[in-house]
N, C-alpha and C positions, 0 to 999 in steps of 0.2 A: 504494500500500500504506500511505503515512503515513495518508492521510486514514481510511483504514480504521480501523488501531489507533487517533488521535485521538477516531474516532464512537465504538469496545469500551470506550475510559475513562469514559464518559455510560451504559453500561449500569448500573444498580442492581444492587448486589452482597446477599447473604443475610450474616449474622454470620458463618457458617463461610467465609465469601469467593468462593462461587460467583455466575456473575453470573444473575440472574433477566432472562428473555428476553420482551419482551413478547408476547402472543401475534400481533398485527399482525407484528413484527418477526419472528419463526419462520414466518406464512405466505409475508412475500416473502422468506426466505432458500430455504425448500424452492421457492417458485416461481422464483427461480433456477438451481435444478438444473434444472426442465423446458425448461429453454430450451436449443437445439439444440449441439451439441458440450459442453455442461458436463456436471459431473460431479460425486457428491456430495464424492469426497474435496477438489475443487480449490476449490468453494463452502465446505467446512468449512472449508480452510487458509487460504480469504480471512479469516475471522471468526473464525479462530483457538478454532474448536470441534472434536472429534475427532467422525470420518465417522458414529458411533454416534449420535451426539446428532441430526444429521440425519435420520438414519435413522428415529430414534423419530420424526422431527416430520414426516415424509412419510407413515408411518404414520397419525398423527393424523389427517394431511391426507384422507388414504384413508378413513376410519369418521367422516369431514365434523366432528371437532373444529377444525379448522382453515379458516376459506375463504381460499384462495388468491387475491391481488390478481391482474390482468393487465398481464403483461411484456410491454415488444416482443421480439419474436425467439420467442415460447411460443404455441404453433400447436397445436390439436388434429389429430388423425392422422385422414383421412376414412379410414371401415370402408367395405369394396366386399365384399357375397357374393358369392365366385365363382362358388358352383351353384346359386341358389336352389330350393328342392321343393316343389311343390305340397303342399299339407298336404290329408289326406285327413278330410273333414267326417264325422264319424259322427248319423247318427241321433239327434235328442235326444227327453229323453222327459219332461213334468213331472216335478218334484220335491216331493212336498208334505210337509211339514215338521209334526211336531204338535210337538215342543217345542227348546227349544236346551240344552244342556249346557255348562259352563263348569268345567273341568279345574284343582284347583291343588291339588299335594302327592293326600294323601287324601281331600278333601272334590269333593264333586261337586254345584253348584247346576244346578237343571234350571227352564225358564223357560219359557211358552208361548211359541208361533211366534208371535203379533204382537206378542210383546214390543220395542219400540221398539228401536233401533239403539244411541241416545242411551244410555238407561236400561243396556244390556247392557255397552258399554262403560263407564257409571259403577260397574259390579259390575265387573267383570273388572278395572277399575285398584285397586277396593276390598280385592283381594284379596292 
């Protein structure tokens, strides 16, 4: 536990005296909790953070702001279908397309169908 507190006095602190977490340092703390018997409140009381701050930062983890380093002991869980079901193929039938549409608020731009993929996407971020 010394060596712990010793590392938290090298964290950079903000003027109001909170300490700024690096983002490297918030991904192996939340990648500490995945590893087998831990637990966010016991990883927070190691680092002397309350479970909430964790909490946000596995969050993060989860909407990929965060990449998580690899711990020993942090094991992915293999997924096993129990029943798998044949999925029933329906019929397909061409689609032919004469223009594309591109949807923001009220305005509506409409685009021929060979309009390039490229092109479509550089409107649609334009918007």
């Amino acid at each position: 536990m010394e060596a712990t507190n010793e590392f938290l006095t090298r964290i950079p602190r903000s003027s109001d005296g909170k300490r700024r977490w690096p983002l490297e340092l918030k991904a192996r703390i939340v990648a500490e909790t995945l590893i087998e018997g831990a637990t966010v409140n016991g990883v927070a009381k190691r680092y002397g953070l309350i479970p909430s701050s964790v909490s946000d930062w596995r969050r993060m983890a989860r909407t990929g702001k965060l990449v998580l380093p690899n711990l020993d002991g942090m094991d992915f869980v293999p997924v096993q279908i129990a029943n798998p079901k044949a999925l029933e193929v329906l019929p397909t039938r061409p689609i032919t397309l004469t223009s594309v549409e591109l949807l923001k608020g009220g305005v509506t731009i409409r685009l021929a169908a060979d309009t390039p993929a490229a092109r479509i996407a550089e409107i649609a971020a334009a918007l």
